[in-house]
C-alpha positions in Angstrom: 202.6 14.0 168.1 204.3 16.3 165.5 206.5 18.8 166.8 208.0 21.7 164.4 211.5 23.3 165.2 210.0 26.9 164.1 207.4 28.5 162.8 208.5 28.1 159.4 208.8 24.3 159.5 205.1 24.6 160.5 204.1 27.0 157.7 205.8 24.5 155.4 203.8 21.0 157.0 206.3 19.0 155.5 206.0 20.5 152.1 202.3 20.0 152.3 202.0 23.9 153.5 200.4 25.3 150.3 197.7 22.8 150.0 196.8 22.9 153.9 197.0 26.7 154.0 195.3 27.1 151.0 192.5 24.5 151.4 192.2 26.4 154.8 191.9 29.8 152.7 189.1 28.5 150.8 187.1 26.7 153.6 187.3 30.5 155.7 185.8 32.4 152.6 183.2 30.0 151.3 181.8 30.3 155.4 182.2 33.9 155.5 179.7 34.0 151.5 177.3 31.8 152.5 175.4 33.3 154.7 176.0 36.7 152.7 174.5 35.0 150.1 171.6 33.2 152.0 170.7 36.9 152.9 171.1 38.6 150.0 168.6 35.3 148.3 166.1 36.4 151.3 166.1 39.7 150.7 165.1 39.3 146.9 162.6 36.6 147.8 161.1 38.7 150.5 160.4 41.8 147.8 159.5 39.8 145.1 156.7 38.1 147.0 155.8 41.9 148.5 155.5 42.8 144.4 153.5 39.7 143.9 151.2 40.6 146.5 150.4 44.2 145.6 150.2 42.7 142.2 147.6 40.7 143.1 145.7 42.6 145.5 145.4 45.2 143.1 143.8 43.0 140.2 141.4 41.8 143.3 140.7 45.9 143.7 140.0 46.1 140.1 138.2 42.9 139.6 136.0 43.4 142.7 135.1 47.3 141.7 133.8 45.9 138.2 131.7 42.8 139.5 130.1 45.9 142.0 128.9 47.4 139.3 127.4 44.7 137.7 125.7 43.4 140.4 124.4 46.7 140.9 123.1 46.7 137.2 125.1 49.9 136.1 126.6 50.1 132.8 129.0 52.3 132.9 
């Protein structure tokens, strides 16, 4: 079991403080972005597919008026 004399002798971990504390640093902030960043890729996914579908079902509203009248043997 280690066992530190004060609370600078464990800051320091035997000269190995920087690397632990930083690696620690790192690990915290790349857990706190990801799922920032998993929401923020839903988001944009979620209203591109909304564009694509109004896209779309408008083109079917445009494509469907002009078969109508075709069918119904109009030439307008």
């Amino acid at each position: 079991m280690i066992h530190w004399n004060s609370l600078a002798e464990f800051l320091a971990m035997g000269r190995h403080g920087p690397y632990v504390w930083g690696s620690l640093l790192v690990m915290a902030l790349l857990m706190v972005a990801e799922p920032m960043l998993l929401l923020r890729g839903r988001k944009r996914l979620i209203a591109r597919l909304r564009r694509q579908h109004r896209a779309e079902a408008s083109e079917r509203r445009q494509t469907g008026a002009g078969s109508r009248s075709m069918a119904n043997g109009s030439n307008d």
